[in-house]
C-alpha positions as CSV (number, residue, x, y, z in Angstrom):
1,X,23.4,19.0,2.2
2,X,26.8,18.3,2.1
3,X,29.9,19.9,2.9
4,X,31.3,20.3,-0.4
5,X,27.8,22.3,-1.2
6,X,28.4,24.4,1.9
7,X,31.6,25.7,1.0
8,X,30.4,26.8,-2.2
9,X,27.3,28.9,-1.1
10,X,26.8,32.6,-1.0
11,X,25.0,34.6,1.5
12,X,22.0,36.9,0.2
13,X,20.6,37.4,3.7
14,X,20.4,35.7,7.4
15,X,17.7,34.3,9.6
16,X,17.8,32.1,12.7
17,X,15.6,28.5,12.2
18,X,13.7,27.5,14.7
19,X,14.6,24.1,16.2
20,X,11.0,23.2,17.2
21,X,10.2,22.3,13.7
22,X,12.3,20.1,11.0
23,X,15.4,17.8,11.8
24,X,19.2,18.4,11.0
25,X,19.0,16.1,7.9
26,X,21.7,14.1,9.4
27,X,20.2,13.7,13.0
28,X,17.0,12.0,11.5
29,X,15.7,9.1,13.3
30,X,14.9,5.7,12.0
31,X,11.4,6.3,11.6
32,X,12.2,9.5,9.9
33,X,15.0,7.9,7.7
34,X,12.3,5.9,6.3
35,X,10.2,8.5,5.6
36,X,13.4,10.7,3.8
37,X,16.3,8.5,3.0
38,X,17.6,6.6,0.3
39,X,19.2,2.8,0.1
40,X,22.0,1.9,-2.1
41,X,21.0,-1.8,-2.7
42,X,23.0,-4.3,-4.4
43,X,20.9,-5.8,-6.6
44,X,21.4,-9.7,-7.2
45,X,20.8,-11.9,-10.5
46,X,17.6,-13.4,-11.2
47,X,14.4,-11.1,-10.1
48,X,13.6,-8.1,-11.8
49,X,14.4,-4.7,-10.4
50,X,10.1,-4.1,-10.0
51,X,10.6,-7.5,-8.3
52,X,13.4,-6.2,-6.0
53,X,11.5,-3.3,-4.7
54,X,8.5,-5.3,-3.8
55,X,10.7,-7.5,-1.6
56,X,12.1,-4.6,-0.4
57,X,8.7,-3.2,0.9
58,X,7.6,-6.3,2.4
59,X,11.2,-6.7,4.1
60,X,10.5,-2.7,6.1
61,X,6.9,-2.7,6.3
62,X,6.7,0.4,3.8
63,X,4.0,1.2,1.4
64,X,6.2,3.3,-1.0
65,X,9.5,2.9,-2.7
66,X,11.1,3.5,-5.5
67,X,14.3,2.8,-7.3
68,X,16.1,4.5,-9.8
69,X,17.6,3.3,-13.3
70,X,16.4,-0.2,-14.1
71,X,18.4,-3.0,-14.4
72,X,17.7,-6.1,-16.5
73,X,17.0,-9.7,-14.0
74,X,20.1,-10.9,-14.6
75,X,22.2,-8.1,-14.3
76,X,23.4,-7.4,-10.2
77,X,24.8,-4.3,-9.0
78,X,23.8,-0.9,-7.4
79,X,20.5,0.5,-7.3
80,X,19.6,3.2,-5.2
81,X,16.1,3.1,-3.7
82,X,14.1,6.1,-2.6
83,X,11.8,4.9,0.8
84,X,8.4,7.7,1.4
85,X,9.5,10.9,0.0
86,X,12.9,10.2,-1.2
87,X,11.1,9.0,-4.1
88,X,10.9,12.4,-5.4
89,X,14.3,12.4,-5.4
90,X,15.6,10.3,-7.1
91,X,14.9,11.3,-11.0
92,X,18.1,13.5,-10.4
93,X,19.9,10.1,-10.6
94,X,18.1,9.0,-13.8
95,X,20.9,11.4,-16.0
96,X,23.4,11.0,-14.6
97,X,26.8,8.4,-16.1
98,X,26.2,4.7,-15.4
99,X,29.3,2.4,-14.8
100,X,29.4,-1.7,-15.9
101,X,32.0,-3.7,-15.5
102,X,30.8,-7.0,-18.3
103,X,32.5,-10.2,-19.0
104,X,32.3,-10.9,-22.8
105,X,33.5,-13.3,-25.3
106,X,34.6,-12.6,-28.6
107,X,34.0,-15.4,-31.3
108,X,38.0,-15.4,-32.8
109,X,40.7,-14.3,-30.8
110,X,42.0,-10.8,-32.2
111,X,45.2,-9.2,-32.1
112,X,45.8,-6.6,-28.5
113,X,46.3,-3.9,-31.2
114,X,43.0,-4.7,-33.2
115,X,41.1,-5.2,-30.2
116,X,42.6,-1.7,-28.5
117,X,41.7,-0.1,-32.0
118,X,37.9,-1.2,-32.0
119,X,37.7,-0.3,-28.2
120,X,38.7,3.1,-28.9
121,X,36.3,3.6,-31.8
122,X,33.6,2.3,-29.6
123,X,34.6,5.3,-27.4
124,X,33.0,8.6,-27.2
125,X,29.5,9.7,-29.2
126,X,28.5,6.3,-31.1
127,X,24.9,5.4,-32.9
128,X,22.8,2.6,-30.7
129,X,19.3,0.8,-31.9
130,X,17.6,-0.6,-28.6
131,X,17.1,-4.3,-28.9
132,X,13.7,-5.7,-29.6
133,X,12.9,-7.1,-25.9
134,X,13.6,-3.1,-24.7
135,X,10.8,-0.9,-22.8
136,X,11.5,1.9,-25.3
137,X,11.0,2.5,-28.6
138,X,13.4,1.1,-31.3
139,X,14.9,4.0,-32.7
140,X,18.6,4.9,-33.5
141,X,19.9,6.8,-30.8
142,X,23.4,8.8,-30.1
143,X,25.3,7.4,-26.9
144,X,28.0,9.0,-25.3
145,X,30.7,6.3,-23.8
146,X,32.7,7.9,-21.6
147,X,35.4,5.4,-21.0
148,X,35.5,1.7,-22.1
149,X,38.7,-0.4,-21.2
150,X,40.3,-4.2,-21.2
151,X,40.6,-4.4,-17.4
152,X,41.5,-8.6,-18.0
153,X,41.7,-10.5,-20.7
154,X,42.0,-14.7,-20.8
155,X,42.2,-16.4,-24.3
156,X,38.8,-15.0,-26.0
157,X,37.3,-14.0,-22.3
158,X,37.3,-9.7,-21.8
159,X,36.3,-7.9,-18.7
160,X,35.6,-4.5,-19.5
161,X,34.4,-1.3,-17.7
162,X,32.3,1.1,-19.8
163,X,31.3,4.3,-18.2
164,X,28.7,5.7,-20.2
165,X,25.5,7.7,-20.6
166,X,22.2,6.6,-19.1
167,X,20.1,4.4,-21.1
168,X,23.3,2.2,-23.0
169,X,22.7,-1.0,-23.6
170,X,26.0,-2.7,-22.9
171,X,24.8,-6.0,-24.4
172,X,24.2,-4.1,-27.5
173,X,27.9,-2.8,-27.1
174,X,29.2,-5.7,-27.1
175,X,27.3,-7.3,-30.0
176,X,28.8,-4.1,-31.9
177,X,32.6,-4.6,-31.2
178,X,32.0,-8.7,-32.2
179,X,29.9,-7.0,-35.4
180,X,33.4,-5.0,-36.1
181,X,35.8,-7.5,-35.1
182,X,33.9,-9.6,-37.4
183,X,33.5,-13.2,-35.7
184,X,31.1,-11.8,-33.2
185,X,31.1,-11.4,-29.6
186,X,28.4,-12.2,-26.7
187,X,28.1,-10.9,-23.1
188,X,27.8,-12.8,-20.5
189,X,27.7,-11.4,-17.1
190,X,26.8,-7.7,-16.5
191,X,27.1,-5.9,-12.8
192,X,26.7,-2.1,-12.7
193,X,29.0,-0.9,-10.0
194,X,28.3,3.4,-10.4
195,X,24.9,5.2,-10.8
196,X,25.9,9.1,-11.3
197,X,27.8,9.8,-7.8
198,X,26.4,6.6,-6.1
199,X,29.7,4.0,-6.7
200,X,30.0,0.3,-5.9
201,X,32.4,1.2,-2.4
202,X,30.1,3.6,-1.2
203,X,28.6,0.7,1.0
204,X,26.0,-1.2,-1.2
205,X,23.6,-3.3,1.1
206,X,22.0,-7.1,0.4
207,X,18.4,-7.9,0.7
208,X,19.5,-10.6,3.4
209,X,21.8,-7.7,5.3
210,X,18.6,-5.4,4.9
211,X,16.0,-7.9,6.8
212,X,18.9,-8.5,9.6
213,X,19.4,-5.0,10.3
214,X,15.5,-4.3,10.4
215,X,14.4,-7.7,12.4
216,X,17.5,-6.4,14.9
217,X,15.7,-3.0,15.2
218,X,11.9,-4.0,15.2
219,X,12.7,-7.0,17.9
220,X,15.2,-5.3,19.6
221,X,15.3,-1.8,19.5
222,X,18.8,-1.3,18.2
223,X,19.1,0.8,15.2
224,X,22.9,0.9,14.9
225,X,23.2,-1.5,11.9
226,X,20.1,-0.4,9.8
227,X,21.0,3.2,10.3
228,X,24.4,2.5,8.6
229,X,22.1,1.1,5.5
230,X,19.9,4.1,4.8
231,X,21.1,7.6,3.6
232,X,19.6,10.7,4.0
233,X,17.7,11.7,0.5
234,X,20.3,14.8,0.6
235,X,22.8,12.7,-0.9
236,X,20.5,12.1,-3.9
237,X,21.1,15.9,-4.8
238,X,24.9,16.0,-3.6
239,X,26.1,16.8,-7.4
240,X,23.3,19.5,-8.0
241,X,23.6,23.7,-7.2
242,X,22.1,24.6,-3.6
243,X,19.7,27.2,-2.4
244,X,19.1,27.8,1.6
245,X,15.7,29.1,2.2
246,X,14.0,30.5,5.2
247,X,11.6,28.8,7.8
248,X,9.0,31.0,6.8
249,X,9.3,30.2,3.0
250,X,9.1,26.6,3.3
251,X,5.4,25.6,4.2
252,X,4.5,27.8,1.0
253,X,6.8,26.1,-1.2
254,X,5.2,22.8,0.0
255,X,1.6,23.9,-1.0
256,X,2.6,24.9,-4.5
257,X,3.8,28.6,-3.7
258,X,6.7,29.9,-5.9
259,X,10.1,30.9,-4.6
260,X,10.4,34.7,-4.1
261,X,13.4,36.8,-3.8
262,X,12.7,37.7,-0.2
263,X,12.5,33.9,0.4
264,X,16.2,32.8,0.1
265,X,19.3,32.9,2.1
266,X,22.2,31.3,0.2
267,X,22.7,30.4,-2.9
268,X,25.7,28.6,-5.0
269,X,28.0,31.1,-6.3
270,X,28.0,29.7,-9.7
271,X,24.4,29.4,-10.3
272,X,22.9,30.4,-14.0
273,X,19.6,30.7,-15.1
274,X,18.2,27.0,-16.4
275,X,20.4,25.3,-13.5
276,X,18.4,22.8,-12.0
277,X,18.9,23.0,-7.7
278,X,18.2,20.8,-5.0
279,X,16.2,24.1,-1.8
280,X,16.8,23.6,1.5
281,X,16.2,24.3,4.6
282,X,18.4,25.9,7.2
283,X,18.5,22.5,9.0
284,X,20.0,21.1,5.5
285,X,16.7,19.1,4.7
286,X,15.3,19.1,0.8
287,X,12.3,20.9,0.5
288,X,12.4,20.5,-3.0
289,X,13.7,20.8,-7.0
290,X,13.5,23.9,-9.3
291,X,15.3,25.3,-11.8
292,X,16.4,28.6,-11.3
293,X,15.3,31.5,-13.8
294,X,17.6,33.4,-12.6
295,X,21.5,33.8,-12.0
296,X,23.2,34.3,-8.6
297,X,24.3,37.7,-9.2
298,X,20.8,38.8,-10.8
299,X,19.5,37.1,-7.5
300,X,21.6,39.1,-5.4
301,X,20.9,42.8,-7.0
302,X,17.4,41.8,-6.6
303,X,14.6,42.4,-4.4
304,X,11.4,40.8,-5.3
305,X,10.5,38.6,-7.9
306,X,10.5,34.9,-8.6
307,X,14.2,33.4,-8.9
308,X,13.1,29.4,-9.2
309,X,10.5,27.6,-10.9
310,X,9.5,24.3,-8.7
311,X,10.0,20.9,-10.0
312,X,9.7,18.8,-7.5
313,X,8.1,19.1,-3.5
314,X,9.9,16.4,-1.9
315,X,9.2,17.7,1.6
316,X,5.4,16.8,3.0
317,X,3.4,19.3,3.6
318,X,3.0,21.0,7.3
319,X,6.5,19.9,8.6
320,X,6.8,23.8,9.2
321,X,4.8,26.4,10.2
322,X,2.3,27.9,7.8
323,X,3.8,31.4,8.4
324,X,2.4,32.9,4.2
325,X,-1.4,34.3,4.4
326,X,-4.6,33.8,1.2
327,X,-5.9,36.1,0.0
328,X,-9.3,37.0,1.4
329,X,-12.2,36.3,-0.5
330,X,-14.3,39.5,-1.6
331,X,-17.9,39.3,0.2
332,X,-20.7,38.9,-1.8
């Protein structure tokens, strides 16, 4: 959990944790950063991104990852890979805005004010038809681009930056402004340098810089450059609301138990019902998703009752205490 989350949470009740169980998500060690941590790869032309995570495995010995938002072979850039139980996570990233910077050419070279005309009506909610070799279906679809600007222009070469919604298809952009231009216009280079809070500077990692850091640790026991390369999952969920639950809530959760009312310590002071939150424990760790069914003052004024529906367990099982009892079974 952050500390821009932790300034925004209200108190609903207090309990101590107990430091015997869990980790301070930010004190994890390797072997647990494996297990609950997320890599912000940058990923190079050529392979595909399935491609990428299966060198990725065989690179840290792991038998699961996952990545978030797929990116065409040729296209490089960031792409943020869940290891173990971060791959829960990391769905919250699949909604969230996508930046590109592309290098284009258009077919004629147009004036700066008919160019700067097109761009902005390329801006905002626009109509987009996936191209044929797409893994969806081909239907006309509303896009929202969110920005889209001439950072450089040389004769009839652009480089552009589009921030847009999830699932654009740049290349399809720029066939668009060639189609309204008139000549045409092809793309030829596409890197995606944001997904949703995840940007370019934030410290992207190579597959080559990733092998170093773990041969460095494996051979030689020092961690200090591949713990530098691996968040904790908690900054997967840095952009959603927060709930802080007790130690004795959190085993339940894990085995499929609903969040009661009793259950929960803080909460964000903004919360409305159908607000989708990342739960934690005390220690900061994700337990897991829900959306809430409930608002924060409703959740304060009440007593019992269920104020989150679970999503997502991203937590395993049995890292806590079981501290909730079954029910008995009636005898025959």
């Amino acid at each position: 959990m952050t500390l821009k989350q932790l300034e925004n949470l209200i108190e609903v009740d207090q309990d101590i944790t107990d430091d015997a169980y869990g980790t301070y998500y930010d004190k994890r060690t390797i072997e647990q950063l494996l297990n609950y941590g997320i890599i912000l790869l940058d990923k190079p032309p050529g392979p595909t991104s399935h491609e990428t995570v299966a060198w990725t495995k065989r690179i840290l010995k792991l038998p699961k990852i996952g990545h978030s938002g797929t990116l065409d072979p040729q296209v490089s850039g960031v792409l943020p890979l869940g290891l173990g139980e971060a791959t829960k996570a990391l769905g919250v990233l699949l909604f969230g805005p996508k930046e590109y910077h592309a290098l284009g050419r258009v077919h004629s070279l147009p004036s700066k004010e008919k160019l700067s005309e097109v761009i902005e009506s390329l801006t905002g909610e626009i109509y987009q038809k996936p191209p044929q070799r797409s893994a969806v279906v081909r239907q006309t679809r509303t896009r929202t681009i969110y920005e889209f600007e001439v950072l450089e222009q040389k004769e009839r070469l652009l480089l552009t930056r589009v921030l847009c919604e999830a699932g654009t298809y740049i290349r399809k952009l720029y066939y668009d402004l060639g189609e309204i231009l008139g000549p045409g216009a092809t793309m030829i280079e596409l890197r995606r340098t944001r997904v949703d809070q995840f940007r370019e500077t934030d410290g992207l990692v190579t597959l080559h810089e990733l092998a170093n850091a773990f041969a460095l640790w494996e051979e030689k026991k020092d961690d200090s450059k591949l713990k530098n390369m691996i968040q904790p999952v908690e900054h997967a969920l840095s952009e959603l609301k927060s709930v802080v639950i007790r130690d004795s809530a959190i085993d339940a959760m894990c085995h499929g138990a609903q969040l009661a009312i009793p259950g929960i310590l803080q909460i964000s002071h903004n919360l409305n019902k159908g607000d989708i939150v990342g739960i934690y424990t005390q220690k900061g760790e994700a337990v897991a998703l829900a959306e809430a069914t409930m608002s924060a003052q409703e959740i304060q004024d009440a007593v019992k009752g269920y104020a989150f529906e679970t999503k997502r367990i991203i937590m395993a099982p049995n890292t806590y205490p079981k501290k909730w009892r079954t029910k008995p079974t009636s005898k025959e």
